[in-house]
C-alpha positions in Angstrom: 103.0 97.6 91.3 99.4 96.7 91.4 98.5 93.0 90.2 94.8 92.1 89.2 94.9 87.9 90.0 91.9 86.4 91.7 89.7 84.2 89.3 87.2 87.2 89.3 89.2 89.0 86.7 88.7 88.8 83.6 92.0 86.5 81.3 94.4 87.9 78.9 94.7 85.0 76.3 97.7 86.9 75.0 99.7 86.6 78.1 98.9 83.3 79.1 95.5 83.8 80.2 96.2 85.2 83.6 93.4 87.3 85.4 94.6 90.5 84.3 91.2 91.9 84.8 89.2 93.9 81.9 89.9 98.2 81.1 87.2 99.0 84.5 88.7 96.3 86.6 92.5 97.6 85.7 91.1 101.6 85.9 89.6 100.6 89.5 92.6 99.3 90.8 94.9 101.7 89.5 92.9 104.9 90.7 92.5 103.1 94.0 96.2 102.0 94.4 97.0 106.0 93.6 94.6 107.3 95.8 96.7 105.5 99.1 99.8 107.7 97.9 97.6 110.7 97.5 96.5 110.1 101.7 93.5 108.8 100.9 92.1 105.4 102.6 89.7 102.6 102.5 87.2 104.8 104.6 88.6 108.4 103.5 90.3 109.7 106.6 89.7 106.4 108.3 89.9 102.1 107.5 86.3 101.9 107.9 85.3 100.2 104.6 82.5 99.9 102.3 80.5 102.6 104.1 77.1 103.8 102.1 77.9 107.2 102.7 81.7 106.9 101.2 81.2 107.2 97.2 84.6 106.7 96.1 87.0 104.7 94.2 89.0 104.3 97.6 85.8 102.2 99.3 85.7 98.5 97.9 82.1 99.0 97.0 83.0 101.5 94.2 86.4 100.2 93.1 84.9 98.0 90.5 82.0 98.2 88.6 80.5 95.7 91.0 78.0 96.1 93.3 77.0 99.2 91.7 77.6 99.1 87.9 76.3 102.6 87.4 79.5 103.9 90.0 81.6 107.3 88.4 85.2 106.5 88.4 86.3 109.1 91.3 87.2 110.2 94.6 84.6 111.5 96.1 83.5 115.1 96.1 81.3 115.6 99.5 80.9 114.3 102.4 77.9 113.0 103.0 76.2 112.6 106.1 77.1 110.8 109.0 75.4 107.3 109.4 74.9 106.1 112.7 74.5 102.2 112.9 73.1 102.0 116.3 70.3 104.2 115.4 69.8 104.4 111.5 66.6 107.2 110.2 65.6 105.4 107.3 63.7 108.3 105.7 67.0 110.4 105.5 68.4 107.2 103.9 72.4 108.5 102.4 72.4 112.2 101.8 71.9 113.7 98.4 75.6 112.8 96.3 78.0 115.1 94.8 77.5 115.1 91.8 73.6 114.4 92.2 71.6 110.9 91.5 74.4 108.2 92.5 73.8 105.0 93.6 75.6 103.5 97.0 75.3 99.7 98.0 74.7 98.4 102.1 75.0 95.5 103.2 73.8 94.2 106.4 73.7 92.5 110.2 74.0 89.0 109.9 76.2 86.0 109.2 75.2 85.4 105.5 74.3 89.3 104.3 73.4 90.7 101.0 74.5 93.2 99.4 72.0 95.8 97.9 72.2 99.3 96.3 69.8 102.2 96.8 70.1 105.4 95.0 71.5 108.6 97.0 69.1 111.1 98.7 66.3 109.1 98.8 65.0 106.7 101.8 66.5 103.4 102.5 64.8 100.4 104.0 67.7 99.8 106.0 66.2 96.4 108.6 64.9 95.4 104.4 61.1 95.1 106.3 59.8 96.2 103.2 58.7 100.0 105.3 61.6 102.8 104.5 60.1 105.0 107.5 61.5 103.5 110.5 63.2 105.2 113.2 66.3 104.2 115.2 67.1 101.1 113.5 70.2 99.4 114.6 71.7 97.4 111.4 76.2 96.8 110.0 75.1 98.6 107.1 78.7 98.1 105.8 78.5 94.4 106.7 78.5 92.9 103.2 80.4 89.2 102.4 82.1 86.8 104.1 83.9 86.2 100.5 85.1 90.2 100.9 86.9 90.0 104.2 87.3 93.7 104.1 83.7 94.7 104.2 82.6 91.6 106.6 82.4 93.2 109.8 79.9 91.5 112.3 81.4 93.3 115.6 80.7 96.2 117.3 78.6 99.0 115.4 79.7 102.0 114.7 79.3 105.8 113.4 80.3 105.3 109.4 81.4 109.4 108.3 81.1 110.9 105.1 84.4 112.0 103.5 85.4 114.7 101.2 88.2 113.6 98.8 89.0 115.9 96.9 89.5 118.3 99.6 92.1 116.1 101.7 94.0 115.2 99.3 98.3 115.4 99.7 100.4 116.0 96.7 103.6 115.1 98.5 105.3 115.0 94.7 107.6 117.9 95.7 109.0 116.8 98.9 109.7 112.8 97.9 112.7 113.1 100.9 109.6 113.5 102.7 107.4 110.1 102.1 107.5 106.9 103.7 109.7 104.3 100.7 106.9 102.5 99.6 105.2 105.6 98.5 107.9 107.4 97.0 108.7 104.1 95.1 105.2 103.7 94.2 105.5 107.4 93.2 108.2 107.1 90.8 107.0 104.0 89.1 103.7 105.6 88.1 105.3 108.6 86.2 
């Protein structure tokens, strides 16, 4: 089941105006809730979330149309290039996208960050000093909200990895004896 209900969704007036979310919102969700039974994760192979360098439907930043209104609807197709947080190379910015000329969206160190979106392959200004040719900066680039708990991370940096979807991904739809409960009954609902 996958329920759309927080006050950021848009209403259905002909279902008693819950938040039922609009046709992108519901598409978002539904690609992201089937990407878990297809193995895939907030962070690809890992629960690192909203990671620059992770342009897929899994990562919170691309699930909806917001931060980055321009996202595809999709797992992603490369993996890009590892992003080190302790010692960021702003020239190299994210590497180049699959397919090319996507936008990502960082966030950054601090207790009230912002969120802000750069296109792919080009330099970032990750410390946001107005210079995108610094060396060895140390910055949470997947520190975003405190109102999105799951991209708020003000501990410990850490190496954020690229991750190919499409490549990992588990069709366990002929072995269903084989999967946990709540994916085979996730499974079944969904066909």
């Amino acid at each position: 089941m996958v329920s759309l209900g927080t006050d950021d969704f848009a209403t259905d007036p002909f279902q008693g105006n819950h938040q039922v979310g609009n046709r992108e919102q519901q598409a978002g969700a539904f690609m992201h809730e089937l990407g878990h039974n297809l193995g895939l994760r907030h962070g690809g192979g890992v629960d690192i979330n909203c990671k620059p360098n992770y342009l897929s439907v899994m990562n919170y930043a691309f699930t909806f149309p917001a931060p980055v209104s321009n996202r595809p609807l999709d797992y992603s197709r490369s993996a890009l290039a590892t992003l080190d947080e302790v010692e960021l190379y702003e020239p190299d910015g994210v590497s180049a996208s699959t397919p090319s000329g996507l936008t990502t969206a960082y966030g950054q160190t601090g207790v009230s960050p912002t969120i802000r979106t750069a296109p792919t392959g080009q330099p970032i200004d990750w410390n946001r000093d107005d210079f995108d040719g610094d060396d060895g900066v140390e910055e949470s680039i997947n520190n975003f909200s405190p109102n999105i708990p799951e991209c708020y991370d003000i501990s410990a940096l850490t190496s954020l990895t690229g991750y190919d979807d499409w490549s990992n991904i588990k069709l366990p739809f002929t072995h269903l004896e084989r999967m946990p409960t709540v994916q085979a009954f996730s499974l079944l609902i969904m066909k």
